[in-house]
C-alpha positions in Angstrom: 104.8 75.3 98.7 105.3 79.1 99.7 102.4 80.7 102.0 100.9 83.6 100.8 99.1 85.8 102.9 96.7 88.5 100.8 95.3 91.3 103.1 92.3 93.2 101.6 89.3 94.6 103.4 87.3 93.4 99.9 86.4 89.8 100.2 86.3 89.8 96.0 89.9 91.1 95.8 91.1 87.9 97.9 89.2 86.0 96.5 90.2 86.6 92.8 93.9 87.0 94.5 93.3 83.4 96.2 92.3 81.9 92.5 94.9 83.1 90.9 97.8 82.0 93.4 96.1 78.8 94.1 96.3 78.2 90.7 100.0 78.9 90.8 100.5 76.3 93.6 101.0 78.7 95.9 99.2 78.1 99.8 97.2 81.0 100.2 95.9 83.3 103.5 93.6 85.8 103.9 93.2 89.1 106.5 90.1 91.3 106.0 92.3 94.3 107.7 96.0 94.6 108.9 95.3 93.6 112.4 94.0 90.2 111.4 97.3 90.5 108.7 99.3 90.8 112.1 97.6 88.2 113.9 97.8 85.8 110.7 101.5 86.6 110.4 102.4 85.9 114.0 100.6 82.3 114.0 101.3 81.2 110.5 104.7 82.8 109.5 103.6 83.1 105.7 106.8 84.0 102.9 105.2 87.0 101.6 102.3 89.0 102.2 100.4 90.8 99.5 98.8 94.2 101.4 96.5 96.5 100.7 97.1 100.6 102.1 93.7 101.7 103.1 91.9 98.6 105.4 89.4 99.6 108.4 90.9 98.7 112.2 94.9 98.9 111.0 95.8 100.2 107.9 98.1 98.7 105.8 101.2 101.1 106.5 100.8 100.4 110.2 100.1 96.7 109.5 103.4 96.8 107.9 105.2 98.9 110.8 104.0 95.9 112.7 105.1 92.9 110.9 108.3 94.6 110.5 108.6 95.0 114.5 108.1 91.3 114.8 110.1 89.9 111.7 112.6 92.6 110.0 113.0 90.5 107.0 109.4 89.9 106.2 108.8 90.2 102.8 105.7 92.5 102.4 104.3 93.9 98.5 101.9 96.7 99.0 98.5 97.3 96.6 97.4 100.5 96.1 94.9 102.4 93.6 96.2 105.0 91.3 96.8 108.5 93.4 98.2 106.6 96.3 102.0 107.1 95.6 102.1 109.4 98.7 101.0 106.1 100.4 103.2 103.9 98.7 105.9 106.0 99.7 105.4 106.1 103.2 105.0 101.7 102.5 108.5 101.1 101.3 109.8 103.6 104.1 107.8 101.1 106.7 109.3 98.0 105.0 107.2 96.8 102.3 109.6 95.3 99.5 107.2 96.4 96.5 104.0 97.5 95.4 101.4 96.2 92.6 98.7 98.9 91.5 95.1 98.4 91.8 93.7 97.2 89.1 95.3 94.2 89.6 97.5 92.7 86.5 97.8 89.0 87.3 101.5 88.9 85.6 102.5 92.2 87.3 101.6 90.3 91.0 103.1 87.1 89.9 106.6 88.9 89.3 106.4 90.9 92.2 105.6 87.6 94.5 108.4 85.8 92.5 110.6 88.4 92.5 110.8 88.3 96.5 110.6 84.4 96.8 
């Protein structure tokens, strides 16, 4: 079963994300900010990670930088709200593989997540 971790600084965006991929049988993880993503990554080598840009402590884009630095083939999808392309830009430069846009569309993460796995 592939581990999933979902980074979010908003407990009820994990936690919807957590449902949904539970329900797909995937393992899921959780990181409240891209520090605890980097942490989470180093002690529990998930298959993808599902991250969001703007997080307190590290944001997503250096969370990413980091993951990167310790795996180069991690497989990362950013989420971002409308007006963030800038953002999303700078994400794919870092090493994220894809993005998803905020609202999330439960089909539109599933193909990204599949699409990578």
């Amino acid at each position: 079963m592939p581990k999933i971790l979902v980074t979010d600084d908003a407990a009820f965006v994990r936690s919807k994300i957590r449902k949904f991929l539970e329900s797909e049988g995937f393992e899921v993880l959780e990181a409240e900010n891209g520090q605890q993503a980097v942490d989470q990554y180093k002690a529990a080598s998930p298959d993808l990670v599902l991250m969001d840009i703007t997080m307190p402590v590290m944001d997503g884009i250096a969370a990413v930088s980091a993951i990167r630095g310790l795996d180069p083939n991690a497989k990362i999808v950013m989420c971002s709200a409308m007006g963030q392309q800038a953002m999303v830009i700078n994400a794919i430069k870092a090493g994220a593989k894809d993005f998803v846009l905020k609202p999330f569309e439960p089909d539109r993460v599933l193909a990204a997540v599949k699409k990578l796995l």
